[in-house]
C-alpha positions as CSV (number, residue, x, y, z in Angstrom):
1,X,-11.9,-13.7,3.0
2,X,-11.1,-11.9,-0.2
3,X,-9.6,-13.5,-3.3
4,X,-7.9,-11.4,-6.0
5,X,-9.9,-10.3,-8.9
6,X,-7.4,-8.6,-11.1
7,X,-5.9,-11.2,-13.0
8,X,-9.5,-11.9,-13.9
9,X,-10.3,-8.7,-15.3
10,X,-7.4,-7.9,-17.9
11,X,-0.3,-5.3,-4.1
12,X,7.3,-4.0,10.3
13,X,4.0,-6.0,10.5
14,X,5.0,-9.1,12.8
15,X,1.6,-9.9,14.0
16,X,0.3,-10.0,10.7
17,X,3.4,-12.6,9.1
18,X,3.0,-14.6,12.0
19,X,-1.0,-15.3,11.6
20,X,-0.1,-15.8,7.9
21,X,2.5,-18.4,8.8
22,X,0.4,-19.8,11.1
23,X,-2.6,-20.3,8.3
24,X,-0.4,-21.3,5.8
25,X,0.9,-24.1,8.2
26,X,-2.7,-25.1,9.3
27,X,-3.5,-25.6,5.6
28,X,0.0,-27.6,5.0
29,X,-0.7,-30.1,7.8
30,X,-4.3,-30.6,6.5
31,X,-2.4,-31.8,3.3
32,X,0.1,-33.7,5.1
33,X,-2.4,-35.5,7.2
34,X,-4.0,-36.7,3.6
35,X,-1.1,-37.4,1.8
36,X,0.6,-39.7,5.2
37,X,-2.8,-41.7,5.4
38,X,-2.2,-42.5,2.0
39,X,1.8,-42.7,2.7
40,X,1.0,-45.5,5.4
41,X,-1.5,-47.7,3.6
42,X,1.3,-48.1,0.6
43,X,3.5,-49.1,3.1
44,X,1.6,-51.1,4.7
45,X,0.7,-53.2,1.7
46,X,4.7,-53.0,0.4
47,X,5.6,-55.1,3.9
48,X,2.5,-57.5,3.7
49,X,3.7,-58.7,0.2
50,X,7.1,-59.3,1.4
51,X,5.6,-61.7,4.2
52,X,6.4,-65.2,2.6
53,X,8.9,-67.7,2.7
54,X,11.8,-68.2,0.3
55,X,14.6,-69.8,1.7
56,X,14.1,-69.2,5.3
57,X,12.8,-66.3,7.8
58,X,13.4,-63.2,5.8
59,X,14.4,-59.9,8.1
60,X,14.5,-56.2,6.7
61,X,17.3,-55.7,9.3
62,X,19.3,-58.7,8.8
63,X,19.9,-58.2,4.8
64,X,21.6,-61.5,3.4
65,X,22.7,-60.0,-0.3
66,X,25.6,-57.1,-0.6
67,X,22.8,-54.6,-2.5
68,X,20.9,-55.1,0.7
69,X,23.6,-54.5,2.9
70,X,24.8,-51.6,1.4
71,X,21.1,-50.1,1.6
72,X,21.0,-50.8,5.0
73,X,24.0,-48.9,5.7
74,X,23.1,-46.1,4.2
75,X,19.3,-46.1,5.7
76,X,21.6,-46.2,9.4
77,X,23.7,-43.4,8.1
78,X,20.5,-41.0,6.8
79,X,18.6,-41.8,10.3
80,X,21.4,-40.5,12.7
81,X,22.3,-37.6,10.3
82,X,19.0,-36.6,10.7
83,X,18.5,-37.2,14.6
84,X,21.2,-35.5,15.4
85,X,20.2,-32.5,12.9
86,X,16.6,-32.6,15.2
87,X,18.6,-33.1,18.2
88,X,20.7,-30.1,17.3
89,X,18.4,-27.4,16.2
90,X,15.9,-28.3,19.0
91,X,18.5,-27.9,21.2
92,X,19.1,-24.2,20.0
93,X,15.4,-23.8,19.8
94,X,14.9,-24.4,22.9
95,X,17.7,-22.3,24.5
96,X,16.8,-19.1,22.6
97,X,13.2,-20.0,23.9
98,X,14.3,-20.0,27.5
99,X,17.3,-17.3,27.3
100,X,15.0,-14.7,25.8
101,X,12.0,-15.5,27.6
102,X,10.0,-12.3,29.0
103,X,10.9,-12.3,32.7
104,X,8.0,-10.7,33.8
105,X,7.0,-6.2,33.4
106,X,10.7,-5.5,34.3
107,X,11.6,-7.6,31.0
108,X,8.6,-6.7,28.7
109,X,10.7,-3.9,26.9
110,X,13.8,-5.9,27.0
111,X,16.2,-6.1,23.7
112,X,15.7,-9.3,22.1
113,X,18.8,-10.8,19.9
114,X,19.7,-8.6,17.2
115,X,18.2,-11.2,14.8
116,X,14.5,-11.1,15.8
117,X,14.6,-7.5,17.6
118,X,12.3,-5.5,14.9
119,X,13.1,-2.4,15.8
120,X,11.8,0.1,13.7
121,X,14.6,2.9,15.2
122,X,17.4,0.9,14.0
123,X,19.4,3.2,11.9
124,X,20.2,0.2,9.5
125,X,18.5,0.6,6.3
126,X,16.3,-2.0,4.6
127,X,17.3,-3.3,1.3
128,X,14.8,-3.3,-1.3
129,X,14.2,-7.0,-1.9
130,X,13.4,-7.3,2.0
131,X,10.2,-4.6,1.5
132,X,8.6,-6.4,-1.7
133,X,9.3,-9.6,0.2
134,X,7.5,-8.1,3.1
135,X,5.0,-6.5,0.3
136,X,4.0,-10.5,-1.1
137,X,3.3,-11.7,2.3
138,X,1.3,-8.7,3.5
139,X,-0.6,-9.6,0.1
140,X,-1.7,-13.5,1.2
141,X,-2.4,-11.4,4.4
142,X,-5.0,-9.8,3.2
143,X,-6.2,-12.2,1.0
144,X,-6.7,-14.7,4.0
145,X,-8.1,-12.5,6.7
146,X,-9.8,-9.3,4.8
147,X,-8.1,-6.9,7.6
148,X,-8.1,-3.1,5.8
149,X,-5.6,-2.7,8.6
150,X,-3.0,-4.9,6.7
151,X,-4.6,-2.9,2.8
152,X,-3.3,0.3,5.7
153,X,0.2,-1.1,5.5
154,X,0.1,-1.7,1.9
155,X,-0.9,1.7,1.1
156,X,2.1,3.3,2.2
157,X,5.4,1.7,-0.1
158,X,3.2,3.3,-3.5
159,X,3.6,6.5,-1.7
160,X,7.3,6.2,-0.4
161,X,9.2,3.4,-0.4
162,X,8.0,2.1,-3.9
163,X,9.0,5.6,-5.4
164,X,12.1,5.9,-3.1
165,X,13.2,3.2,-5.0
166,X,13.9,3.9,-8.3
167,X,16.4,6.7,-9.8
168,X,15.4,9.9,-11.3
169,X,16.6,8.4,-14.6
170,X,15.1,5.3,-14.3
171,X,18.2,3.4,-15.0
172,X,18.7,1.2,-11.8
173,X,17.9,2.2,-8.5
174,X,19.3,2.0,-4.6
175,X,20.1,-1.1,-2.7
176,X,18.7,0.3,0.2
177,X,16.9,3.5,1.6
178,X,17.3,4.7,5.1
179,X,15.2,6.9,7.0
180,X,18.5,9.6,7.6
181,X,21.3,9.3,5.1
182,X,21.8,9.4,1.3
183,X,20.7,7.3,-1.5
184,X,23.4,5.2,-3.0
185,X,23.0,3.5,-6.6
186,X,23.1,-0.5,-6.3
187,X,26.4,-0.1,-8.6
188,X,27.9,1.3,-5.3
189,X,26.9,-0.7,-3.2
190,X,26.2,-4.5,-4.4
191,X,28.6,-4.1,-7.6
192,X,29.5,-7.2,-7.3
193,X,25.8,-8.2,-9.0
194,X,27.5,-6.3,-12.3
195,X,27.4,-7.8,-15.4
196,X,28.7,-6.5,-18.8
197,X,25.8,-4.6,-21.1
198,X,23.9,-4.2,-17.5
199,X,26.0,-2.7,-14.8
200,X,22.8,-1.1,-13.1
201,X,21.0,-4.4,-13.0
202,X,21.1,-6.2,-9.5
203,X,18.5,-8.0,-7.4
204,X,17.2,-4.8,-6.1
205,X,16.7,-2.8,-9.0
206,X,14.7,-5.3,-11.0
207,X,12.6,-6.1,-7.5
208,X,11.8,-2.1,-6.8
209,X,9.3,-2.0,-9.4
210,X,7.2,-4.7,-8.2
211,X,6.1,-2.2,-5.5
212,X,3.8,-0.6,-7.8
213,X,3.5,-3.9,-10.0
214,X,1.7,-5.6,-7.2
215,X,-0.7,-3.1,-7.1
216,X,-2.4,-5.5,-9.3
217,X,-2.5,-8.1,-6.7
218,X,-4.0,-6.1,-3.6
219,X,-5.8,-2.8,-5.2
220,X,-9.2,-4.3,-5.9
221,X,-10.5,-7.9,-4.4
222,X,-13.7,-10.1,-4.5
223,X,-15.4,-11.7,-1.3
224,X,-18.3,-13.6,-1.3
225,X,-20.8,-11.1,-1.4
226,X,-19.1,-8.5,-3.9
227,X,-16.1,-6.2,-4.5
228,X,-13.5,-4.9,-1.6
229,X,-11.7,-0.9,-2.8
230,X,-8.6,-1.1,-1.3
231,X,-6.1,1.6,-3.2
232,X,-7.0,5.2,-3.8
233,X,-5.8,6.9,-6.7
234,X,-6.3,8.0,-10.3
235,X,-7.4,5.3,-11.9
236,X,-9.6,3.3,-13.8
237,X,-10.2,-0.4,-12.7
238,X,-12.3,-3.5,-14.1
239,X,-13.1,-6.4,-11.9
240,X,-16.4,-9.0,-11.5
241,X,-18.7,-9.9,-9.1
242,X,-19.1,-13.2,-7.8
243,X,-22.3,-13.2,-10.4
244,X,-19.2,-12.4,-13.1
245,X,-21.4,-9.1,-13.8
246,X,-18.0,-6.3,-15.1
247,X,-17.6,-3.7,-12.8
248,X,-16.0,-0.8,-13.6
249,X,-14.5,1.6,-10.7
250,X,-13.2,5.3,-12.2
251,X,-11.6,7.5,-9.6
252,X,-11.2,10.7,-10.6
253,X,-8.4,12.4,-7.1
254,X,-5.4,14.2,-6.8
255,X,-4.7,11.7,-3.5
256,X,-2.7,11.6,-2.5
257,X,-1.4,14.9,-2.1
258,X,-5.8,15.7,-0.6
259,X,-8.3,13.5,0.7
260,X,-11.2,14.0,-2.1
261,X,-12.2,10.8,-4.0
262,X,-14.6,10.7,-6.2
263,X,-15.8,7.2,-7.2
264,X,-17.7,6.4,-10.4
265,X,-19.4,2.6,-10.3
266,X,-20.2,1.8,-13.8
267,X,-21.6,-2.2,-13.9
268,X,-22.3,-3.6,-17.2
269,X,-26.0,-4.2,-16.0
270,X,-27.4,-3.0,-12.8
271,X,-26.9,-5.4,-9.8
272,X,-27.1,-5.8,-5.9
273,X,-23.9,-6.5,-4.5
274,X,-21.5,-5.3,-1.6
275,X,-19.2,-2.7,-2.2
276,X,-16.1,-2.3,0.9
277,X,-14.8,0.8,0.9
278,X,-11.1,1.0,3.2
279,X,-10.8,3.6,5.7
280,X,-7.6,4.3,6.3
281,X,-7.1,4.2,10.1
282,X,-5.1,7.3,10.3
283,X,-8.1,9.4,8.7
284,X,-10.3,10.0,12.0
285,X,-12.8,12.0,10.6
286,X,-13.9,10.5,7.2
287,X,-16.8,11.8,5.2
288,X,-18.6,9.6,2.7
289,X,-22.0,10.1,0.3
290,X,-23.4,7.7,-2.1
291,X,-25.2,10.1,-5.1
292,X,-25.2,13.1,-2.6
293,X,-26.7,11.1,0.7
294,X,-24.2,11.2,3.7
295,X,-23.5,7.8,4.6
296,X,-23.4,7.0,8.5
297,X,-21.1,4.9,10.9
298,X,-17.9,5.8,8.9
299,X,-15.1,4.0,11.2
300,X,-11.5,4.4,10.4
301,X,-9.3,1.1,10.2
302,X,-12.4,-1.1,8.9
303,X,-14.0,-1.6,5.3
304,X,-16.9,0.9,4.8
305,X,-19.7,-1.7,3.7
306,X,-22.4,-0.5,1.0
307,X,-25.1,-2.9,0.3
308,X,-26.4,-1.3,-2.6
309,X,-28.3,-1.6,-6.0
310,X,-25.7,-0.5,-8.4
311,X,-26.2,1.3,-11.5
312,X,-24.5,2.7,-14.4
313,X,-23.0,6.2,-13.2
314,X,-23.6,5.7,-9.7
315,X,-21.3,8.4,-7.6
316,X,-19.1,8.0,-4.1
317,X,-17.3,10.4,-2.5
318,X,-14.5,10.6,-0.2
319,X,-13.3,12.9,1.8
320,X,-10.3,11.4,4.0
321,X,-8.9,13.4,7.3
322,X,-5.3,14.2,6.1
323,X,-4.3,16.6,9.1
324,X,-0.5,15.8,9.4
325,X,0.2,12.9,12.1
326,X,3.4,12.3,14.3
327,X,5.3,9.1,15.5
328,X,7.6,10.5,18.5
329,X,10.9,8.4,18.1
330,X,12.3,6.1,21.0
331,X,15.8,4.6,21.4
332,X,18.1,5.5,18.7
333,X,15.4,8.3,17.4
334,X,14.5,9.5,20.6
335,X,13.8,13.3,21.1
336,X,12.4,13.2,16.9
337,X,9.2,12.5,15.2
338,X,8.5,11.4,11.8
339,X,5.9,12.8,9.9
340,X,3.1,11.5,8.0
341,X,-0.1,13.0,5.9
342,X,-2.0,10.4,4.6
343,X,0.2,7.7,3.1
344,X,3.2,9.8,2.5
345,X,6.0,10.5,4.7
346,X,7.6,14.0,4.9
347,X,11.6,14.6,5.1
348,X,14.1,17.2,5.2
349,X,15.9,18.1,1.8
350,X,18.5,21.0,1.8
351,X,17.4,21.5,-1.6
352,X,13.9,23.0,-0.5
353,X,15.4,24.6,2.5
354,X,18.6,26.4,4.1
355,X,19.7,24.2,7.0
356,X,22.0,22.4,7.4
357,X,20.6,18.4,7.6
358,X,22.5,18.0,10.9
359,X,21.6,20.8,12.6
360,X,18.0,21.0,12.0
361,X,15.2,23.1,14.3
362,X,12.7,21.6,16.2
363,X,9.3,21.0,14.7
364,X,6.4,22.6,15.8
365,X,3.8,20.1,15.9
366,X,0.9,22.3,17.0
367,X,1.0,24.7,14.1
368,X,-1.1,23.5,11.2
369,X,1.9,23.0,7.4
370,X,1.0,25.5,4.9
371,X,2.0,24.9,1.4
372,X,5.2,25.9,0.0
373,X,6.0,27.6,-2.8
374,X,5.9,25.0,-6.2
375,X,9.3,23.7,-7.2
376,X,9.7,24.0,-10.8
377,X,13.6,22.5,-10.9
378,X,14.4,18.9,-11.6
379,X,13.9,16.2,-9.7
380,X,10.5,17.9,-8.7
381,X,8.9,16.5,-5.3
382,X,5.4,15.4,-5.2
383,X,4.4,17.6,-2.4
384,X,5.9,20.2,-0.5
385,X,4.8,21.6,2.8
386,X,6.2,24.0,5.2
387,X,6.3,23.5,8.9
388,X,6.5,26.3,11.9
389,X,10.0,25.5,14.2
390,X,9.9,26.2,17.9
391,X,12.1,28.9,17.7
392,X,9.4,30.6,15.8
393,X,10.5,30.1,12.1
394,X,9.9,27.4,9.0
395,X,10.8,24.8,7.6
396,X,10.5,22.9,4.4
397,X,9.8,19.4,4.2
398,X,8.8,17.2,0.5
399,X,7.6,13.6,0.6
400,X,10.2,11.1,0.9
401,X,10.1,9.6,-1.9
402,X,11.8,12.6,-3.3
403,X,14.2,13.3,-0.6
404,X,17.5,12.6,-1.7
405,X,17.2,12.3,-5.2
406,X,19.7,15.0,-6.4
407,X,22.2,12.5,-4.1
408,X,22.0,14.8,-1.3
409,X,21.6,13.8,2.5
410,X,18.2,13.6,3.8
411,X,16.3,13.2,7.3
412,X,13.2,11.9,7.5
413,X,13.4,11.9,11.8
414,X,13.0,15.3,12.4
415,X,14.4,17.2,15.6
416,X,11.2,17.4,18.3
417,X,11.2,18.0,22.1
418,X,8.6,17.6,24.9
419,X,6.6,15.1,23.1
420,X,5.6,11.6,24.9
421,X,5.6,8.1,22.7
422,X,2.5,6.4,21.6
423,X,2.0,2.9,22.5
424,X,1.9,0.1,19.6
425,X,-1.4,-1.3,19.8
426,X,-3.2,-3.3,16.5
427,X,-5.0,-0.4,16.6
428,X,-2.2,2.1,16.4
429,X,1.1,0.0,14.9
430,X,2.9,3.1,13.9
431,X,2.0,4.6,17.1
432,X,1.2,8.0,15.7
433,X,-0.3,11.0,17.6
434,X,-2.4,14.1,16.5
């Protein structure tokens, strides 16, 4: 539905992959069909033209000269490589199709292989190249189905894993981050990558920064009928209506450590067009005015759409529910919760705090964070908030982009008790609670 505007003017989702694939292979065999019509007709003339007589009946399996014989043999030898390549891999295909089948409800929560399980409680870490991998095709997500729930997902590596990824110093970065442990520097782990004059470089540290990079590709699109908002930030951003009218979009925010966004629409000459506002599906309560008049039917997960007259100086605001929200662990992280506000992820750092990482308190979800006192020591965290424990005391918890950055363990599942599992639902993927 949207296309990108940017370059223009001068960013665990299986369901979403999946329909992706599945568009990109509809298109593909639209092309195929074109170019084997095509493919077929050549043919079919190359074979009429051979039709005559030279010095007897001529047979394309019966070659007379050694040339020909040689090609034949090795037209024979290509066609059984390649049945028994088909043979052989739809042969496995169809055994890991019937082997991990769903048996029914008993089976519906049964462990798939290791390979395709997509388990977001696996302890394993996720190496850096796999996320902006992940990022791109999230990207062409969007792009082909305009889904703010899949801008949602996209939102969230700027604020953690995009910043995770890079060193305080700037001079290489991890191979991986995991959601408990320590950061490593590529030259520990991948060192192999190493070259003389660029130890730090590796195929991780020059992919982190295209986390934020792609911003480019995702923040702000076109559709048909006008402009689509998808990133919130400070910022100022040019793009063009379909009419090729310049729009410029100022926000002046501190998101997103709040929720208030105020949006300055400055065209170069007034115009109707659409503006799509995304509301995030985790803010449930979302307030929005266009110069001062409340605007009605806010609903979270879905593009705000303002059909407007825009003019220079025209003013939106935003104020986006960021009351902390919880995703109670299963398997591996069962009896913890992760914590969220807004995009960003919270985690335990013993530099903000006394305990030990491995014998942390439980959190009391009930008790609304306060803010905690401002850290003036390098590395500084973006955000700092302190949490009531259900033993009765605190505890201090930064965004996790930060965590770990002095080279210290971290925990970003946090110790929790008596709390029940949301359901994954499109809805819901990171099947968060309130």
């Amino acid at each position: 539905m949207f296309s990108d505007c940017t370059r223009e003017s001068g960013g665990r989702f299986p369901a979403a992959f999946l329909y992706c694939c599945t568009m990109r292979l509809s298109h593909i065999t639209t092309q195929f069909s074109r170019f084997l019509g095509v493919a077929v007709a050549l043919a079919g003339t190359v074979l009429l033209s051979g039709c005559f007589w030279l010095d007897g009946p001529q047979s394309t399996f019966d070659p007379n000269g050694p040339v020909a014989r040689r090609q034949m043999d090795l037209f024979y030898t290509t066609c059984w490589v390649s049945l028994f390549i088909f043979v052989v891999v739809g042969a496995v295909l169809a055994y890991a199709m019937i082997k991990f089948r769903a048996r029914g409800e008993a089976d519906e929560h049964a462990e798939p292989p290791e390979q395709a399980h997509g388990n977001p409680y696996h302890p394993g870490a996720i190496e850096t190249c796999c996320t902006i991998a992940w990022m791109a095709v999230s990207v062409d997500m969007l792009r082909m189905s305009g889904d703010s729930r899949v801008a949602d997902e996209l939102s969230y590596p700027p604020s953690t894993a995009s910043l995770a990824r890079r060193s305080p110093t700037g001079a290489g970065g991890p191979y991986y981050t995991p959601m408990n442990g320590d950061r490593k520097a590529a030259t520990q782990e991948i060192n192999f990558q190493a070259r003389p004059g660029s130890p730090e470089l590796s195929c991780c540290s020059v992919n982190a920064p295209r986390g934020l990079g792609m911003l480019s590709e995702w923040a702000v699109m076109t559709a048909k009928d006008g402009i689509a908002l998808n990133y919130y930030g400070p910022s100022t951003i040019t793009a063009k209506t379909p009419s090729g009218n310049v729009i410029r979009l100022a926000q002046k925010t501190e998101y997103p450590l709040n929720g208030r966004v105020i949006l300055t629409v400055t065209p170069e000459r007034s115009e109707a067009f659409t503006l799509r506002l995304r509301i995030p599906s985790w803010s449930r309560a979302t307030v929005v005015t266009v110069n001062g008049e409340a605007v009605p039917h806010v609903t979270s997960g879905e593009y705000l759409t303002l059909k407007h007259t825009w003019r220079r100086g025209d003013k939106i605001e935003l104020a986006l529910d960021m009351s902390p929200r919880f995703w109670v662990g299963e398997k591996e992280c069962a009896n913890t919760v992760s914590i969220f506000t807004g995009p960003i992820l919270l985690a335990y750092d013993p530099r903000f705090d006394a305990y030990d990482p491995t014998r942390l308190p439980a959190v009391d979800i009930v008790r609304a964070p306060t803010a905690a006192p401002k850290w003036t020591r390098a590395p500084k965290p973006l955000l700092l908030l302190r949490f009531a424990t259900q033993d009765g005391k605190q505890i201090t918890l930064c965004d996790f982009a930060n965590a770990g950055t002095a080279g210290n363990h971290y925990v970003s599942w946090l110790p929790a008790s008596g709390l029940k599992p949301a359901p994954f639902t499109r809805e819901n993927p990171r099947r968060q609670i309130r």
